[in-house]
PDB file of N, CA, C and O in Angstrom:
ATOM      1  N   UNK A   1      11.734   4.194  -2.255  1.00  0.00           N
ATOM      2  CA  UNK A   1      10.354   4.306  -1.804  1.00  0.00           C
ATOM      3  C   UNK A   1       9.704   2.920  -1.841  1.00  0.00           C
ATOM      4  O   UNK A   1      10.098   2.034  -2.599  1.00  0.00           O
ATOM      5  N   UNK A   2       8.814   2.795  -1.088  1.00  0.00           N
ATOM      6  CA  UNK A   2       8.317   1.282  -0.845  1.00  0.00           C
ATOM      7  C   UNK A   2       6.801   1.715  -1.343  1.00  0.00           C
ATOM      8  O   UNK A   2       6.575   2.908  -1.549  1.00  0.00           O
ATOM      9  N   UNK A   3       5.764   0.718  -1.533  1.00  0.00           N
ATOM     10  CA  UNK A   3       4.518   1.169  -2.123  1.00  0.00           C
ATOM     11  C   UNK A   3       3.556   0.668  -0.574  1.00  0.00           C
ATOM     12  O   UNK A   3       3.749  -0.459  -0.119  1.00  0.00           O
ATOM     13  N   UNK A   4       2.800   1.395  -0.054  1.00  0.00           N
ATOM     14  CA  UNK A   4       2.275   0.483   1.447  1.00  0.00           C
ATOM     15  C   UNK A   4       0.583  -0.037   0.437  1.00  0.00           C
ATOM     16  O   UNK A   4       0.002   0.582  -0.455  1.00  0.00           O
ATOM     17  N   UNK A   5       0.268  -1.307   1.051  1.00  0.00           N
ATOM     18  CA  UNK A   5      -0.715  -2.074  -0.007  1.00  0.00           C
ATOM     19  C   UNK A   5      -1.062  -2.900   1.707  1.00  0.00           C
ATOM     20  O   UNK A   5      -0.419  -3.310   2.673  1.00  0.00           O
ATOM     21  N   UNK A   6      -3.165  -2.728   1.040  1.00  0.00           N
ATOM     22  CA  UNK A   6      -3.680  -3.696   2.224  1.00  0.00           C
ATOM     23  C   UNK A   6      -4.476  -4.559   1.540  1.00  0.00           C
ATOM     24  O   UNK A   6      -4.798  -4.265   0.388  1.00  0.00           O
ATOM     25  N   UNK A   7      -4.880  -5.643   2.072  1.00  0.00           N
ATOM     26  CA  UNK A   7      -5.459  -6.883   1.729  1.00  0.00           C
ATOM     27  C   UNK A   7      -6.877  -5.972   1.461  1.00  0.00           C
ATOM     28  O   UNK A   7      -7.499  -5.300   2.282  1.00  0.00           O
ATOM     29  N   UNK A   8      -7.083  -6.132   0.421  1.00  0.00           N
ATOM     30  CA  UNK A   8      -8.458  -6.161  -0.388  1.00  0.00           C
ATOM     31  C   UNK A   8     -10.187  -6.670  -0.258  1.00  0.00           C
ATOM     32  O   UNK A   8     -10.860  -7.253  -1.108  1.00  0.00           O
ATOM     33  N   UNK A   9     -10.559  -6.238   1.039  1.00  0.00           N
ATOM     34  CA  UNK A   9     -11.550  -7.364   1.839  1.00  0.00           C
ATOM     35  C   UNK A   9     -12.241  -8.112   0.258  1.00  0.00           C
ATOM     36  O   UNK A   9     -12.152  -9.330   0.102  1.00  0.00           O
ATOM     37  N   UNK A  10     -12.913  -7.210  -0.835  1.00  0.00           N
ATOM     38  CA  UNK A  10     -13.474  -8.000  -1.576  1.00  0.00           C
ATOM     39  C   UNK A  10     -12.576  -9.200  -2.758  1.00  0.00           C
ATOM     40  O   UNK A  10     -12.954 -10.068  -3.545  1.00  0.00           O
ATOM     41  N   UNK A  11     -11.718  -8.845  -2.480  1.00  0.00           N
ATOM     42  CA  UNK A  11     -10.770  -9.907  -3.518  1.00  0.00           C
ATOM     43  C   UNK A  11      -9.799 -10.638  -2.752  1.00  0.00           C
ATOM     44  O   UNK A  11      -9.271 -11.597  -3.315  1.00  0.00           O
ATOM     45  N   UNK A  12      -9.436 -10.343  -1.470  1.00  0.00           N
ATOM     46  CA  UNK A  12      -8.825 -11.345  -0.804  1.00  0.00           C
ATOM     47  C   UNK A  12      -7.015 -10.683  -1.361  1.00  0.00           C
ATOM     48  O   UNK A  12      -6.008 -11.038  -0.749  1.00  0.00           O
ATOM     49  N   UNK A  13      -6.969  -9.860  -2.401  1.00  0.00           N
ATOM     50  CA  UNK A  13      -5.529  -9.890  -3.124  1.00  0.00           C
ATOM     51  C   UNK A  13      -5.093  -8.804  -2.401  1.00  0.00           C
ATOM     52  O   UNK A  13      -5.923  -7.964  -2.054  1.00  0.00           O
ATOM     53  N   UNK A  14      -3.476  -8.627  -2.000  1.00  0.00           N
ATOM     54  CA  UNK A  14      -2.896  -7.763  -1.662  1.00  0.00           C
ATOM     55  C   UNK A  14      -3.009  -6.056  -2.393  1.00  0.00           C
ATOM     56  O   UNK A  14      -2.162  -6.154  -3.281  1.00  0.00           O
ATOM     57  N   UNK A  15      -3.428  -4.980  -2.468  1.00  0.00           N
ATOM     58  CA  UNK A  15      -3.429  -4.037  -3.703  1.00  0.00           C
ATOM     59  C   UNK A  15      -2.972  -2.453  -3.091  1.00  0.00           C
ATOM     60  O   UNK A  15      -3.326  -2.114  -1.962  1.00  0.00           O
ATOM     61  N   UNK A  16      -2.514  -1.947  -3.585  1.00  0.00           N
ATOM     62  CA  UNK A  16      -1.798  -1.052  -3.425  1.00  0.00           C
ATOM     63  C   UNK A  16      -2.827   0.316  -3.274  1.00  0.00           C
ATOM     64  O   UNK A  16      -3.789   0.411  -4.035  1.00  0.00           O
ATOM     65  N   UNK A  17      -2.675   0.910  -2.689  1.00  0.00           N
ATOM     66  CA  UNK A  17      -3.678   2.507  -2.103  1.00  0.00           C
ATOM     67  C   UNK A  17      -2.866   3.712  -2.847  1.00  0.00           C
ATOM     68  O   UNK A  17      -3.082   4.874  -2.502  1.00  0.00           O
ATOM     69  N   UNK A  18      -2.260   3.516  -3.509  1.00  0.00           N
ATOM     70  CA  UNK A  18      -1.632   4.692  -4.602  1.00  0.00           C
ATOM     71  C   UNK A  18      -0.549   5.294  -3.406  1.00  0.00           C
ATOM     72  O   UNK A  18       0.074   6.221  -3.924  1.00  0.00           O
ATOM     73  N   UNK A  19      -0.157   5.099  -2.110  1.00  0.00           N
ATOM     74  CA  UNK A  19       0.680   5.671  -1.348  1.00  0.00           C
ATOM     75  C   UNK A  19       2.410   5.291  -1.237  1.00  0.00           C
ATOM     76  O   UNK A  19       2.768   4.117  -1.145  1.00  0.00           O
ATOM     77  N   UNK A  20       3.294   6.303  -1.257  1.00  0.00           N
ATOM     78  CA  UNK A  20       4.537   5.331  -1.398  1.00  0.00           C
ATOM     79  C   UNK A  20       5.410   6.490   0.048  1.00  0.00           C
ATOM     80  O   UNK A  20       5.360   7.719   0.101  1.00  0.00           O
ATOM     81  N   UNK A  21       5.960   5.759   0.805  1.00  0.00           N
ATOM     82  CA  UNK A  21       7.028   6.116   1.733  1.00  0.00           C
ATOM     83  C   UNK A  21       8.071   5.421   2.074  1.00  0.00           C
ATOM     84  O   UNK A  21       8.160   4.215   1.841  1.00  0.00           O
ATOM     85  N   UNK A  22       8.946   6.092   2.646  1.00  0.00           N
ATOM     86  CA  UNK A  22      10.657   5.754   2.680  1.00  0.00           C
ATOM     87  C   UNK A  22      10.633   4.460   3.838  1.00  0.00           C
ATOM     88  O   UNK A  22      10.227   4.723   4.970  1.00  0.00           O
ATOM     89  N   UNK A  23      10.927   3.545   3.622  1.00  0.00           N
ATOM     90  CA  UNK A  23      10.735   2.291   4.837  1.00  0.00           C
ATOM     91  C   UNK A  23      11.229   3.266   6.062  1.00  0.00           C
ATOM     92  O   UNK A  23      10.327   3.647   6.807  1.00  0.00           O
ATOM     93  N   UNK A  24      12.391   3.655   6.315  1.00  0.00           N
ATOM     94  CA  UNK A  24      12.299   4.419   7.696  1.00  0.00           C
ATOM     95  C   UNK A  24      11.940   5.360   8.013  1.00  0.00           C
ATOM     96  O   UNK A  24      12.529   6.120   8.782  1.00  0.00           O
ATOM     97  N   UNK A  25      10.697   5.571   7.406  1.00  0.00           N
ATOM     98  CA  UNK A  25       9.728   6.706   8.153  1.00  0.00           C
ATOM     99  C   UNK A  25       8.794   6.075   8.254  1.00  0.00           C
ATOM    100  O   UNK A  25       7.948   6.931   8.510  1.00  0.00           O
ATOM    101  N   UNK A  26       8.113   4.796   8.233  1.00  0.00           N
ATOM    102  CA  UNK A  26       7.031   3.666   8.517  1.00  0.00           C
ATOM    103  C   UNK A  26       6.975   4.367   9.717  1.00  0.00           C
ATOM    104  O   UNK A  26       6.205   5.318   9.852  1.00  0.00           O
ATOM    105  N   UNK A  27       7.579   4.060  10.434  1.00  0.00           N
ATOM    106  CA  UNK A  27       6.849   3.956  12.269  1.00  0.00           C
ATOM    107  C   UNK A  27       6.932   5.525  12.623  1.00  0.00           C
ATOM    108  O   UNK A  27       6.825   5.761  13.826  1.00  0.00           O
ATOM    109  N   UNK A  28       7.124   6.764  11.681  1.00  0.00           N
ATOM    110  CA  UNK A  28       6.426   7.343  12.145  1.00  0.00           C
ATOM    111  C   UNK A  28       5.504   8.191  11.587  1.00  0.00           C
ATOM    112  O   UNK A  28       5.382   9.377  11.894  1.00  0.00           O
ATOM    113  N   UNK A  29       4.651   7.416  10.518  1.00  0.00           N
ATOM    114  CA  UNK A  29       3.643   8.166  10.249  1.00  0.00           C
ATOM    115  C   UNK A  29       2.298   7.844  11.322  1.00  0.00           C
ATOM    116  O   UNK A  29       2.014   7.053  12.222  1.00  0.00           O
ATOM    117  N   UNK A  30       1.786   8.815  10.714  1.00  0.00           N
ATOM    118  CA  UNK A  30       0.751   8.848  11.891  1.00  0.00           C
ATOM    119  C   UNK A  30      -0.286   8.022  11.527  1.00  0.00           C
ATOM    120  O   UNK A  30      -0.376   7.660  10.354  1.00  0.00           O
ATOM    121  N   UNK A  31      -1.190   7.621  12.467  1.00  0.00           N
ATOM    122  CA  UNK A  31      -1.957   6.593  12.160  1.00  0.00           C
ATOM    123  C   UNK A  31      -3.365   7.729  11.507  1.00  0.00           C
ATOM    124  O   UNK A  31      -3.657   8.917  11.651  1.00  0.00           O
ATOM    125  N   UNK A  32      -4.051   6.320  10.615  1.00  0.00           N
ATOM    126  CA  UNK A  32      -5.189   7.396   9.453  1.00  0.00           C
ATOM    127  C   UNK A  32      -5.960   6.583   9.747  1.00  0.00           C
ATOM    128  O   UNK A  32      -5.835   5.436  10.176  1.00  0.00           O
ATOM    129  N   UNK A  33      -7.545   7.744   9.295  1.00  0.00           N
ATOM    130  CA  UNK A  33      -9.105   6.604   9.238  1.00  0.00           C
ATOM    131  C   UNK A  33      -9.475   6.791   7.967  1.00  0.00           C
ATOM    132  O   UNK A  33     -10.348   6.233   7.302  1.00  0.00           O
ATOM    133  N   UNK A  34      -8.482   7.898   7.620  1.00  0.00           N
ATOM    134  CA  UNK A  34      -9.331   7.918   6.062  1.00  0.00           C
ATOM    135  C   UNK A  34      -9.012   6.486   4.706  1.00  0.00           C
ATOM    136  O   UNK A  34      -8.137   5.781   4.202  1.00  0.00           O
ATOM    137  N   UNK A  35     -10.174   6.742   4.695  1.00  0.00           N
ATOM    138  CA  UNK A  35     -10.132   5.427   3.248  1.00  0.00           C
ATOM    139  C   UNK A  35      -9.218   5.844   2.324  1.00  0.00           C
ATOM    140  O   UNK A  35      -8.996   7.036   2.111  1.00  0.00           O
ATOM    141  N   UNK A  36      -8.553   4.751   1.640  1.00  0.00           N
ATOM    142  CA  UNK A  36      -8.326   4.933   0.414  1.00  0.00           C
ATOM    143  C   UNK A  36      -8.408   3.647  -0.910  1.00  0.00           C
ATOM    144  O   UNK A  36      -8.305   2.421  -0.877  1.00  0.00           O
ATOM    145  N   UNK A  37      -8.608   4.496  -1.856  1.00  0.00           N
ATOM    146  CA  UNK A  37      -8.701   3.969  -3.363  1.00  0.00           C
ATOM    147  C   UNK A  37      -8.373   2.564  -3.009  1.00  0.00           C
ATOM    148  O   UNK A  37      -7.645   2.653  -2.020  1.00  0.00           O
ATOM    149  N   UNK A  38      -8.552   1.212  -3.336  1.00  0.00           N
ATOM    150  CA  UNK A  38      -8.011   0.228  -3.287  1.00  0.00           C
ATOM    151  C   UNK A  38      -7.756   0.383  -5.290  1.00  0.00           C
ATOM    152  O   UNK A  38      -8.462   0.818  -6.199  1.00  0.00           O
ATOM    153  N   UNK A  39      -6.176  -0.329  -5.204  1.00  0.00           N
ATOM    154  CA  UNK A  39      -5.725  -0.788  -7.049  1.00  0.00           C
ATOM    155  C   UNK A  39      -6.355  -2.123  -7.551  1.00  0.00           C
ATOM    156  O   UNK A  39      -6.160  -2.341  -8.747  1.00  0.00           O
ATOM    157  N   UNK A  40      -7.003  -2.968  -6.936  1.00  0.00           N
ATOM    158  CA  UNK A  40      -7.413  -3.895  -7.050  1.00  0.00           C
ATOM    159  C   UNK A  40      -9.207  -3.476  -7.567  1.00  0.00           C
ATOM    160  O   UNK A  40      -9.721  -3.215  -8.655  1.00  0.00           O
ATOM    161  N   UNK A  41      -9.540  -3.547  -6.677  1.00  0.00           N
ATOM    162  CA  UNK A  41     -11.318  -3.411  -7.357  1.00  0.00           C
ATOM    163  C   UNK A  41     -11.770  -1.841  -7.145  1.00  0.00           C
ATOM    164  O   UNK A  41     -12.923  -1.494  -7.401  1.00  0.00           O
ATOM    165  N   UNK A  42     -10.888  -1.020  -6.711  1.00  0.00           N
ATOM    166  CA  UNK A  42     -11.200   0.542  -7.170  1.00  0.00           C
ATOM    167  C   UNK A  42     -11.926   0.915  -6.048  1.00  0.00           C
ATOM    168  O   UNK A  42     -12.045   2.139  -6.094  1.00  0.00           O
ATOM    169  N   UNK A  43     -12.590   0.365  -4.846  1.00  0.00           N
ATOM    170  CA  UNK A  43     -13.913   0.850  -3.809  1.00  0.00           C
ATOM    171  C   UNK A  43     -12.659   1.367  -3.094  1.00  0.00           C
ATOM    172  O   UNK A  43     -11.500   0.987  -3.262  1.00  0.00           O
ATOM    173  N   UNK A  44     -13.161   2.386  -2.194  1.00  0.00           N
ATOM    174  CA  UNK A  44     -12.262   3.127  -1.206  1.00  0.00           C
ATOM    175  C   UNK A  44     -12.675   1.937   0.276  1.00  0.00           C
ATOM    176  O   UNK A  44     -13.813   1.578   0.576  1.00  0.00           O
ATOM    177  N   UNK A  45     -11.487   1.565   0.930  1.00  0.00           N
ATOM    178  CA  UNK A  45     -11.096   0.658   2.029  1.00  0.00           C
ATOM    179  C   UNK A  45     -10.876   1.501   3.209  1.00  0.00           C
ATOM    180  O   UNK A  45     -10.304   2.569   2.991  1.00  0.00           O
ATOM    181  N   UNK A  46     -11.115   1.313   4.061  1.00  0.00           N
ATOM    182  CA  UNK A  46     -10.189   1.983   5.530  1.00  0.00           C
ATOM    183  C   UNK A  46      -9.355   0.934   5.778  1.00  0.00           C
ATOM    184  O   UNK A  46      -9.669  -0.253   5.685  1.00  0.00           O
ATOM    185  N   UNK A  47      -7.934   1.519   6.199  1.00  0.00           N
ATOM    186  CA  UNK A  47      -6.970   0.797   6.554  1.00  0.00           C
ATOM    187  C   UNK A  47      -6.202   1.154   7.783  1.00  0.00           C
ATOM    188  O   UNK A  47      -6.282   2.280   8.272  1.00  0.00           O
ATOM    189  N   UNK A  48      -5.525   0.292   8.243  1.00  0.00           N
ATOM    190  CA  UNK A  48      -4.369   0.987   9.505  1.00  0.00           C
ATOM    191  C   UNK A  48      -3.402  -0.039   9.186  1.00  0.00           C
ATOM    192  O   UNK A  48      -3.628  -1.140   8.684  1.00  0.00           O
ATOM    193  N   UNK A  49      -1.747   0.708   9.718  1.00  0.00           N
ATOM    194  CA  UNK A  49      -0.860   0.115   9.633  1.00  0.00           C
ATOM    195  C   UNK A  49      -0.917  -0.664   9.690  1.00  0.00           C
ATOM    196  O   UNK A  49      -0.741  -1.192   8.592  1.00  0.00           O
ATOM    197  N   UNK A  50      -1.208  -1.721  10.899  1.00  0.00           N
ATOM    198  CA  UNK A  50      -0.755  -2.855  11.342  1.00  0.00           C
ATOM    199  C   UNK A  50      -1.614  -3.791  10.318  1.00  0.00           C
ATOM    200  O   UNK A  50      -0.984  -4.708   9.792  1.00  0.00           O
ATOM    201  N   UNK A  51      -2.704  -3.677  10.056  1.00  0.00           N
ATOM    202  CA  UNK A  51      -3.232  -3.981   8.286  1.00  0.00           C
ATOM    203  C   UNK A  51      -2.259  -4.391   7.062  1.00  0.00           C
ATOM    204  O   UNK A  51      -2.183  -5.430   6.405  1.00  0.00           O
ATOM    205  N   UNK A  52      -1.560  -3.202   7.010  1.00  0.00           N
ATOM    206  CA  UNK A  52      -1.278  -2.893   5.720  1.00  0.00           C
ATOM    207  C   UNK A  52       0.701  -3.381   5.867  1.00  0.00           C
ATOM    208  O   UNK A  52       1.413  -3.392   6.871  1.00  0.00           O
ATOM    209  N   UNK A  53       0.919  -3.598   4.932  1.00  0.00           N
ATOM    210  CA  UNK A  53       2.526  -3.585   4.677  1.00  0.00           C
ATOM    211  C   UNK A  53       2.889  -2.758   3.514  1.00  0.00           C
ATOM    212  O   UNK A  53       2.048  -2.243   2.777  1.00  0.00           O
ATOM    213  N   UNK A  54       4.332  -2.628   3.350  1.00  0.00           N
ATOM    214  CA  UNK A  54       5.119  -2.056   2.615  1.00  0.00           C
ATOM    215  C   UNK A  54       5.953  -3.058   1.663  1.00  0.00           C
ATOM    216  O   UNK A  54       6.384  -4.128   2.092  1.00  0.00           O
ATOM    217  N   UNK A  55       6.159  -2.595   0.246  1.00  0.00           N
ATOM    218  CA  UNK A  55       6.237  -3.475  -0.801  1.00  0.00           C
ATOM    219  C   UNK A  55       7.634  -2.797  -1.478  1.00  0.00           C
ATOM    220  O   UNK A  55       7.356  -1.611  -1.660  1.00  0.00           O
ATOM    221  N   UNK A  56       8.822  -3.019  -1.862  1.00  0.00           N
ATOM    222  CA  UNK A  56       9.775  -2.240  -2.029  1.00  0.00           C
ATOM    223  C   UNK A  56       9.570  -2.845  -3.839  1.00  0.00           C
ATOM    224  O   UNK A  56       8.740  -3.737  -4.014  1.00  0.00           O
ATOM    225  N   UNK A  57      10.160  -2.438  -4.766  1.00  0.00           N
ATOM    226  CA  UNK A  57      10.091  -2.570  -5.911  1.00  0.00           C
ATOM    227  C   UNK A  57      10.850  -2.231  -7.069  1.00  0.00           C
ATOM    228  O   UNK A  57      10.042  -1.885  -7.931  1.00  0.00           O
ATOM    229  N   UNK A  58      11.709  -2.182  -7.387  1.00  0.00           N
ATOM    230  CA  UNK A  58      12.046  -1.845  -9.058  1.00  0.00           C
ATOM    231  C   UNK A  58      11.528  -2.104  -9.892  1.00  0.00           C
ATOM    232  O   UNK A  58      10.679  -2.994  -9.827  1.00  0.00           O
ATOM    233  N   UNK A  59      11.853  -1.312 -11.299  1.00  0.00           N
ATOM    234  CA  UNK A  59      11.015  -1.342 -12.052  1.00  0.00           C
ATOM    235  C   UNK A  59      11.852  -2.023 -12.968  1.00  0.00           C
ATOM    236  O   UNK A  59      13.004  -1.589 -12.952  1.00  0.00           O
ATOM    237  N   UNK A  60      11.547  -3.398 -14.145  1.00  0.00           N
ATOM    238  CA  UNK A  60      12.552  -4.307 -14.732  1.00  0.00           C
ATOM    239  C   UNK A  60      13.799  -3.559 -15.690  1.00  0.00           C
ATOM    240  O   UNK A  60      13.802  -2.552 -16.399  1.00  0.00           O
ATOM    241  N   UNK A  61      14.597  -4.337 -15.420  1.00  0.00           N
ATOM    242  CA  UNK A  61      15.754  -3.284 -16.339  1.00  0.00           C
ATOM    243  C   UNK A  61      15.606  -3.669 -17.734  1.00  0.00           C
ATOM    244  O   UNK A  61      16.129  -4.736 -18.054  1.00  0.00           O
ATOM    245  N   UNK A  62      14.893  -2.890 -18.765  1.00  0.00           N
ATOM    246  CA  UNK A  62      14.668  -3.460 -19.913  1.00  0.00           C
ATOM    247  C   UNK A  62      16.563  -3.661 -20.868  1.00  0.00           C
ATOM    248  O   UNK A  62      16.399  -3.610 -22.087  1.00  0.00           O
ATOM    249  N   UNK A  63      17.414  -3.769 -20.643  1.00  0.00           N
ATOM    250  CA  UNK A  63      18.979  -3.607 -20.841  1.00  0.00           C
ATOM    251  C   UNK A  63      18.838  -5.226 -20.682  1.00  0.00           C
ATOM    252  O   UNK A  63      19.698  -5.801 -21.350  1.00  0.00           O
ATOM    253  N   UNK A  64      18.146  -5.932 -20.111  1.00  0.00           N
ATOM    254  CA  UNK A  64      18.636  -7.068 -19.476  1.00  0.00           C
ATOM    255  C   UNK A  64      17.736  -8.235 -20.877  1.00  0.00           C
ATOM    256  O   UNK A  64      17.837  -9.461 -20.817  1.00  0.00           O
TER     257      UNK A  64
END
């Protein structure tokens, strides 16, 4: 799962909208107007794809 995250108009920082999808189903979700949560300063944002990217991630292997 990838995390999709849009630029933050008030902080300028990349931040994540709490949403996560499979990179190859990107192109076909449907396009949205609804806002969401920004992780960065908490105000709800409107976003659209071409906005926003996808962030792939693991989580650290504490073993290491």
């Amino acid at each position: 799962m990838a995390q999709v995250q849009i630029m933050c108009p008030r902080s300028g920082l990349w931040a994540s909208i709490g949403m996560e999808v499979e990179p190859d189903q990107w192109e076909d979700l449907e396009p949205t107007t609804d806002p969401a949560k920004c992780g960065v300063c908490g105000e709800l944002h409107t976003w659209s794809k071409p906005e926003a990217r996808l962030v792939e991630w693991r989580a650290p292997d504490p073993t290491i």
